[in-house]
N, C-alpha and C positions, 0 to 999 in steps of 0.2 A: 662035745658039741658046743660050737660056740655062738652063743644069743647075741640076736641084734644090738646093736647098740645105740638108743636113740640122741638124739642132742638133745641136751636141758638148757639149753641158750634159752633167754628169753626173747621174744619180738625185738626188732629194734622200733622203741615210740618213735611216733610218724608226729614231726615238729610243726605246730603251724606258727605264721607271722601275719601277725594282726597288724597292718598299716595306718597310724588314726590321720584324720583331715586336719589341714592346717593351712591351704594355699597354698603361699611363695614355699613356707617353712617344710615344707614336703619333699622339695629338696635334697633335705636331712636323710630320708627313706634310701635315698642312691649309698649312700657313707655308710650307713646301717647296714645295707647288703652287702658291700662292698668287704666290712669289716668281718662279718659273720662267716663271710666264705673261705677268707683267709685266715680262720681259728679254723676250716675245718667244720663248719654249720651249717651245712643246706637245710632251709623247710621243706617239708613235702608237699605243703596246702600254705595258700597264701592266699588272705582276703584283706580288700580294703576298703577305704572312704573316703569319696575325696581324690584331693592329689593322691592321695593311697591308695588308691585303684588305679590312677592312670600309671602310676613308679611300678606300683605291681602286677598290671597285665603288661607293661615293658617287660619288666623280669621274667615274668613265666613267659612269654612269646620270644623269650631269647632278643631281646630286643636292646636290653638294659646299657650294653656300652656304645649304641647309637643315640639314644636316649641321655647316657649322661656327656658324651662329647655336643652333642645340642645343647642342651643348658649349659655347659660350661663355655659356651661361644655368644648366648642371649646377652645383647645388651637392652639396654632403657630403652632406644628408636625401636628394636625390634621386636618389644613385647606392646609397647604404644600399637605398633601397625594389627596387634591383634585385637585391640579393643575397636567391636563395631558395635559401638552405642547404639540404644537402643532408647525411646520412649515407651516402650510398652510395659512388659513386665516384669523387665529387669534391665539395667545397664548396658549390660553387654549382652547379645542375642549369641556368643560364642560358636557361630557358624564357622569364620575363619580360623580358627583353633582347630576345630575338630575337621575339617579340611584339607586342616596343614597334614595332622596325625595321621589321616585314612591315605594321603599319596608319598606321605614318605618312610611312614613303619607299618608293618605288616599287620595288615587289619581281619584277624580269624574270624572263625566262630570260638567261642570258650570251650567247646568240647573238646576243640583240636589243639588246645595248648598242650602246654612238657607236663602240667602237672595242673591238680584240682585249683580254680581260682572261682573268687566269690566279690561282688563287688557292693554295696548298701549307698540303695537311695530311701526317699520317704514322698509315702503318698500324700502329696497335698492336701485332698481333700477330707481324708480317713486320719490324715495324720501316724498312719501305723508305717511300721520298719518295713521294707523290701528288699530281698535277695537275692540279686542279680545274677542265678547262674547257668544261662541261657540267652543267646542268640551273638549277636556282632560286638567283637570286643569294646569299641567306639563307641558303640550304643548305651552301654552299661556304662561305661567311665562318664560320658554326655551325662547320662540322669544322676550319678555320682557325684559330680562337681557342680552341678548346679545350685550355687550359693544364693540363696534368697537375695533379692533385691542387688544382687550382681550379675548372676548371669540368668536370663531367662529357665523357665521350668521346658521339659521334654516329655512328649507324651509317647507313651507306652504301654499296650493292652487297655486302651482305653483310661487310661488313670496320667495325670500329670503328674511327673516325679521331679524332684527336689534335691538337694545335697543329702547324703546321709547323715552327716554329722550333725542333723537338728533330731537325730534320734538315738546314733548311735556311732559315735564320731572314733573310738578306736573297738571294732569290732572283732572282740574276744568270743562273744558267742556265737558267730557263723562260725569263725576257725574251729569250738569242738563240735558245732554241728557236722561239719564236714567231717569229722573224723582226727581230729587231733586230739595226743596224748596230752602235749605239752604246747603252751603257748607263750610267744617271743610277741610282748607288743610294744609298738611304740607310740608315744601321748607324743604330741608339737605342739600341747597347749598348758603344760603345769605352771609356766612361768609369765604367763600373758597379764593379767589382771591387774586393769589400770596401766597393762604398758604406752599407749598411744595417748593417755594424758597426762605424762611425766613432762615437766621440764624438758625442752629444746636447747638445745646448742646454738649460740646465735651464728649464725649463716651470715657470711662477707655479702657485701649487696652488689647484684649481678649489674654488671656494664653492657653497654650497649654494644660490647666487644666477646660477650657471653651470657647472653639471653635463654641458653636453656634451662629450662627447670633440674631442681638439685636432684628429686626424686620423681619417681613416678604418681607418689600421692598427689605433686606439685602440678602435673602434666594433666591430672584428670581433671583437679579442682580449678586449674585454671580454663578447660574447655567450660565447665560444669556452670563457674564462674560468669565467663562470655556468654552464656545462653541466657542466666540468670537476669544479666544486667538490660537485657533486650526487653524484660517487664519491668526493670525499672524496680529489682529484690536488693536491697540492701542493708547493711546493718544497723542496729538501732545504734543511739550514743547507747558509751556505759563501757561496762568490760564486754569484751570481746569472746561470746560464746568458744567455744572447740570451732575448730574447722566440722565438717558435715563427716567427710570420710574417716574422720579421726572417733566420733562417736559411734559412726556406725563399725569401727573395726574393734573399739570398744565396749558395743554391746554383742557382737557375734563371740566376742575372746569371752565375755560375761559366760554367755548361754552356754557355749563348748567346752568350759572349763569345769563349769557345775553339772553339767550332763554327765560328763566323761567321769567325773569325781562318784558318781550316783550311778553309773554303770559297771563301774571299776569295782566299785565296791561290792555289789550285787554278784559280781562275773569276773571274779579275778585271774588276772596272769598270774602265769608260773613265775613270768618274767618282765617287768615292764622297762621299757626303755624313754628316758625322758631327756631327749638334746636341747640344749637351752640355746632359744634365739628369738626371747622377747626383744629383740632390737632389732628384728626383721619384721617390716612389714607387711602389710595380707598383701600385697599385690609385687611385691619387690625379689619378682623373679630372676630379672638378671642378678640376682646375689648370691646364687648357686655356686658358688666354691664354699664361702663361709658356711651356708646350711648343711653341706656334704661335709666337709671338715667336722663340725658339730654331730652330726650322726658317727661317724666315724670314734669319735671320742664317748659318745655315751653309751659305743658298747666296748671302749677300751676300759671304761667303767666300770660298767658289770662284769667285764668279762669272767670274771674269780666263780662270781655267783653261778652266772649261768652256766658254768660247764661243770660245777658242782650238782647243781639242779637237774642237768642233762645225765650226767654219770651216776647221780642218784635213782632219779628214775627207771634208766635201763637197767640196773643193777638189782632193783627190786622185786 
């Protein structure tokens, strides 16, 4: 008589990819997927923060290569046309962004994506973590990217929500709350500190045959500027402080750097992924080739590890 014969295979662990915030540098996140699928890597659970939610409900909504042929087509004029200034509570009230997003890529519920997605905003007034994994894709990403003092805050369940990344800026611990074995994250902030107050490049002086601004920083400071000069704000003699945008991306690289470091630490990846493009700036979205590029490369990187790490795990 002959006995069943069961299989002693073990599970295959269920991968997640922790997306951390970073803005423009988010970009990076398209290269990272891009590279992991062509080793052969799909996660199963993907959470982010931040740009890391908006790349990665792209990704799990099947959405990812309409997604990155748009950023790779954004110039300077067409990320300008998205900033609707705001004096309220943030710079940008980010209504035409997320506008753009709901009529031209496919705006679910998160139940009904390919696979489990998690997105981290922070409750203003509680100050505590939020796990967005429930109701309108758009919705969650809205309270996600909401970066203090850039884009207005978004209310939800009665509570105002904030960017994640003033809590919990590359989120490792939704990914094993969800249920991952193993987790792929990537940081867009190990290399930032003090980048926006290093030495400049001196810049040729613009003619009256080209008058646009070099950068977007240049674009906003100079609205920012014009408003200013209507009270009559100007500089004192002496040395010439930072520009305003330049401190404030400054102290956000500060905060996001030292959280992420103190989270990291507490909730570590199996596997962290760190694209270097401290020479991108927080707003300098048309630069999506270079940040994709950089993603691309930081897990040509790891690659050794990580599938060391993957083959280890399932093997045990």
């Amino acid at each position: 008589m002959n006995a069943t014969r069961r299989s002693t295979a073990p599970p295959r662990s269920r991968i997640g990819l922790a997306l951390g915030g970073g803005s423009a540098r988010g970009w990076a996140h398209v290269g990272v997927i891009r590279a992991l699928a062509e080793a052969g890597i799909e996660p199963d659970i993907v959470c982010g923060t931040s740009i890391g939610a908006l790349v990665g409900a792209a990704y799990v909504g099947g959405e990812l290569e309409r997604l990155e042929n748009w950023v790779l087509g954004l110039r300077l004029q067409t990320v300008v046309s998205f900033l609707d200034f705001s004096l309220g509570s943030g710079l940008i009230k980010g209504d035409k962004l997320i506008s753009f997003f709901r009529s031209h890529f496919v705006d679910r519920d998160i139940g009904e994506l390919e696979r489990p997605f998690g997105a981290v905003a922070t409750d203003l007034q509680r100050g505590r973590e939020v796990w967005l994994r429930e109701g309108r894709v758009t919705d969650a990403v809205r309270a996600s990217i909401a970066l203090p003092g850039l884009f207005t805050p978004t209310q939800r369940d009665g509570r105002w929500l904030v960017d994640g990344g003033l809590v919990n800026p590359v989120p490792v611990s939704l990914c094993r709350a969800m249920g991952a074995d193993v987790v792929i994250a990537v940081d867009l902030n190990s290399d930032l500190l003090g980048r926006h107050l290093r030495p400049k490049p001196a810049r040729a002086t613009r003619t009256r045959a080209s008058p646009e601004p070099d950068t977007l920083a240049d674009t906003v400071m100079a609205r920012i500027q014009a408003g200013m000069s209507q009270f009559g704000i100007n500089h004192r003699d002496g040395p010439e402080p930072p520009a305003m945008l330049d401190v404030l991306a400054s102290s956000i690289n500060i905060m996001q750097v030292l959280i992420t470091r103190s989270r990291l630490a507490g909730e570590p990846a199996d596997v962290l992924l760190t694209p270097q493009l401290a020479n991108m700036g927080l707003m300098e979205f048309h630069r999506a080739a270079i940040a994709i590029d950089a993603g691309r490369r930081a897990v040509d990187a790891a690659l050794p590890s990580l599938q060391a790490r993957l083959n280890g795990v399932s093997d045990s």
